[in-house]
C-alpha positions as CSV (number, residue, x, y, z in Angstrom):
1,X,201.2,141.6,204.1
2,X,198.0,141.1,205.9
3,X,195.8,144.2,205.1
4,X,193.7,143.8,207.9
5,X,197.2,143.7,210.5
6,X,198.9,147.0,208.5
7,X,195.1,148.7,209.7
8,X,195.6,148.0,213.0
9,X,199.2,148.6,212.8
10,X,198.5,152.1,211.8
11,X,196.0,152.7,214.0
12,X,198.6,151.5,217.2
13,X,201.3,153.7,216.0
14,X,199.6,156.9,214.7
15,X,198.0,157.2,218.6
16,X,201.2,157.8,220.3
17,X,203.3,160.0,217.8
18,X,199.6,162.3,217.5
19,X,198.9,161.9,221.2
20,X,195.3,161.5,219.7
21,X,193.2,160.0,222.0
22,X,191.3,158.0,219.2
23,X,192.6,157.0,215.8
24,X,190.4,155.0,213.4
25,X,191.0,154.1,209.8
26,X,188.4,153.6,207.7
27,X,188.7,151.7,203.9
28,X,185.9,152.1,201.7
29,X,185.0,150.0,198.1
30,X,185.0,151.5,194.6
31,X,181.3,152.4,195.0
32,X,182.7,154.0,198.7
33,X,180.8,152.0,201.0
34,X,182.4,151.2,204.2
35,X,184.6,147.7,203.8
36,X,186.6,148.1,206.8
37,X,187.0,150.4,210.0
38,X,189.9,149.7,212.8
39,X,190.0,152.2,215.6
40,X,192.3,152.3,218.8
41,X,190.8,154.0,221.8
42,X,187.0,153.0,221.0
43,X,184.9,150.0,222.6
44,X,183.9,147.4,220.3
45,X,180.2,148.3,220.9
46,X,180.5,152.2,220.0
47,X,182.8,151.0,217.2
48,X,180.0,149.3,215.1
49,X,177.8,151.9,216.0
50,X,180.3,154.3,214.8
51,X,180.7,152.5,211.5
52,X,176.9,152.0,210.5
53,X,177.1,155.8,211.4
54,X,179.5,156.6,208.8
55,X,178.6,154.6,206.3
56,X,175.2,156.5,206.6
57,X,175.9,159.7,206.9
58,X,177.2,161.8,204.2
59,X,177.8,164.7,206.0
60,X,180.1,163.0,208.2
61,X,184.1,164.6,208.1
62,X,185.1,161.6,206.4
63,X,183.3,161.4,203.4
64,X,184.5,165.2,202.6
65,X,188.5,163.3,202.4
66,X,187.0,160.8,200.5
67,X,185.2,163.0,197.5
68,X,188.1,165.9,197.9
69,X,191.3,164.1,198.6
70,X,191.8,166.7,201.2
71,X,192.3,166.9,204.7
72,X,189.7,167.8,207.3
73,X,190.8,169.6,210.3
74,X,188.4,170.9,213.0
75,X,187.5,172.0,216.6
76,X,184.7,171.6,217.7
77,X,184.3,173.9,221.0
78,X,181.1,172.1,222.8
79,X,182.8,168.6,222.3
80,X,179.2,167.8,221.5
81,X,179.9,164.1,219.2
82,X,176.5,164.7,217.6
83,X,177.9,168.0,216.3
84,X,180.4,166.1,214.3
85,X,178.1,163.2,212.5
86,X,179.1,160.6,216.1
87,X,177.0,158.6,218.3
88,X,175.7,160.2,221.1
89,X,177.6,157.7,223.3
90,X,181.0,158.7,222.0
91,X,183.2,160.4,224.2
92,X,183.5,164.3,223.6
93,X,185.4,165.4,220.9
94,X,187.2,168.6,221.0
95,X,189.2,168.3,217.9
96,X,189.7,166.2,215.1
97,X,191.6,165.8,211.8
98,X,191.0,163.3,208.8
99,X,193.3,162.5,206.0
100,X,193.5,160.2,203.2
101,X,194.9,156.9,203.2
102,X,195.7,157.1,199.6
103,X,198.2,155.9,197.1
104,X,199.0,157.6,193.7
105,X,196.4,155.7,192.0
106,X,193.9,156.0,194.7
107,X,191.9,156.8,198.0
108,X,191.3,153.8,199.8
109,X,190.1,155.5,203.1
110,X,190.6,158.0,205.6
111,X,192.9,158.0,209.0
112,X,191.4,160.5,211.9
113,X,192.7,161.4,214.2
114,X,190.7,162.0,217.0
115,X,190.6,164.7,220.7
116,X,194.0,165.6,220.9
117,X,195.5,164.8,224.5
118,X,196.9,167.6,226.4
119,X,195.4,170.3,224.0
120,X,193.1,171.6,222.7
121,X,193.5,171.5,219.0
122,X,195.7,169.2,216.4
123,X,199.2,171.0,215.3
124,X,200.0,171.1,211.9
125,X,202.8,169.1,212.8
126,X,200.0,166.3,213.5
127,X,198.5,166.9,210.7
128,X,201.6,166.7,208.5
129,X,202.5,163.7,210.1
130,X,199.0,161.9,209.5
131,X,199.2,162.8,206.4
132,X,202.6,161.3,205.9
133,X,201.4,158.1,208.0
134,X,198.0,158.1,205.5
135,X,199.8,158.0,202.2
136,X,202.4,155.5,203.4
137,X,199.5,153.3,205.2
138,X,197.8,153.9,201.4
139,X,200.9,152.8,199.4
140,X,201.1,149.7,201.8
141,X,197.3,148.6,202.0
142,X,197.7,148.5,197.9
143,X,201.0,146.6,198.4
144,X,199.0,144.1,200.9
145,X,196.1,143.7,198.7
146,X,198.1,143.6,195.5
147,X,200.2,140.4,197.4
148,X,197.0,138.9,198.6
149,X,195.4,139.0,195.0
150,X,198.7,137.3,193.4
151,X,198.4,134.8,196.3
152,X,194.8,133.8,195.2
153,X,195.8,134.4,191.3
154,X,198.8,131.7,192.0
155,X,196.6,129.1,194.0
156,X,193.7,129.5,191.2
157,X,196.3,129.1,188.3
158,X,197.8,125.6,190.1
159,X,194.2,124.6,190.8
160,X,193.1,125.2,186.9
161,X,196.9,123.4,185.8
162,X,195.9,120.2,188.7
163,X,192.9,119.9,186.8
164,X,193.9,119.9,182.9
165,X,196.4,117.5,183.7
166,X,194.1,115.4,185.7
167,X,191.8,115.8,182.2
168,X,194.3,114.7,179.8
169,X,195.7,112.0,181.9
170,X,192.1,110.6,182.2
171,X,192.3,110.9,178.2
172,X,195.7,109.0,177.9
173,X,197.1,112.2,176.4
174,X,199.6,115.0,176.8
175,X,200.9,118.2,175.6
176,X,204.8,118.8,173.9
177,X,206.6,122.1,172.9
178,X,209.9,122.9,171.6
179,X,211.2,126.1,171.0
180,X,213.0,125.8,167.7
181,X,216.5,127.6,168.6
182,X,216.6,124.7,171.7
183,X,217.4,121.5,171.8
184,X,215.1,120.9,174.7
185,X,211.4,119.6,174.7
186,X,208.8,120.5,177.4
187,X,206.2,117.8,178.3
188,X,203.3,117.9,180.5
189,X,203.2,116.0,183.1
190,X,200.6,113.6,181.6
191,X,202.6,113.1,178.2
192,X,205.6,112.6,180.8
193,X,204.2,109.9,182.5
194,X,202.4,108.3,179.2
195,X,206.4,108.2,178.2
196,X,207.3,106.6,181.2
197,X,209.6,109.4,182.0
């Protein structure tokens, strides 16, 4: 349920069932800057290089998922990273391929997939199966962020009921309601405690 954990979770799994020898994800706001990038395979150093990079660059592979909602698959012969929108100090990169991590209502980001071990280009196969992993990492990232926004909703509701009862126990008063086809009568806590109940 923690956004953040399913990122890296992704990430962690994608790499072995791809045999990619870098997999990032990358989740972008509603204006599509960058909001958060995970990547397996990468040092820390080249990967805040390699975000600043992409949130820059609007030629980059990414931002093509992003607008289109389509998957970017290419080889890139030299395995020149410059030739691709990367920092010069990433490792070469024969081949790559970048899908969305979307859910029916929207793209959130991108999964790449990144120098396919032990060959020299992604199969289709990969790329139908990080498209599969993007739109289930998509559905789950809105689950996790749908949870976490109830969770602050809920804490923000009990704060906001803490207080009004604090206020109209301060005031020596209290709030009642019956529904008339019940026999039952719901008191705030303050007009509780006023009635010594």
């Amino acid at each position: 349920r923690d956004p953040d954990a399913l990122l890296h979770r992704v990430c962690a799994a994608a790499r072995p069932l791809t045999q990619a020898s870098i997999v990032g994800v990358g989740i972008v706001d509603h204006q599509g800057a960058i909001e958060n990038f995970v990547a397996v395979g990468l040092d820390a150093g080249l990967l805040a290089e390699l975000r600043h990079m992409m949130g820059n660059n609007h030629d980059h592979p990414a931002r093509a998922v992003l607008e289109a909602r389509e998957i970017v698959r290419g080889v890139n012969p030299t395995g020149d990273p410059a030739a691709i929108c990367l920092p010069l100090a990433h490792p070469p990169v024969h081949s790559y391929v970048f899908v969305p991590v979307a859910s029916p209502s929207r793209v959130y980001g991108w999964l790449a997939l990144v120098e396919k071990e032990d060959a020299a280009v992604f199969s289709d196969q990969d790329t139908q199966l990080a498209s599969t992993l993007g739109a289930l990492a998509g559905m789950a990232y809105e689950n996790a962020r749908l949870v976490v926004r109830l969770q602050e909703q809920t804490r923000e509701l009990r704060e906001h009921e803490e207080q009004t009862d604090f206020a109209m126990s301060a005031a020596r008063t209290g709030i009642s309601h019956r529904d008339l086809g019940s026999s039952w009568v719901e008191l705030s806590p303050s007009m509780a405690h006023l009635f010594g109940l």
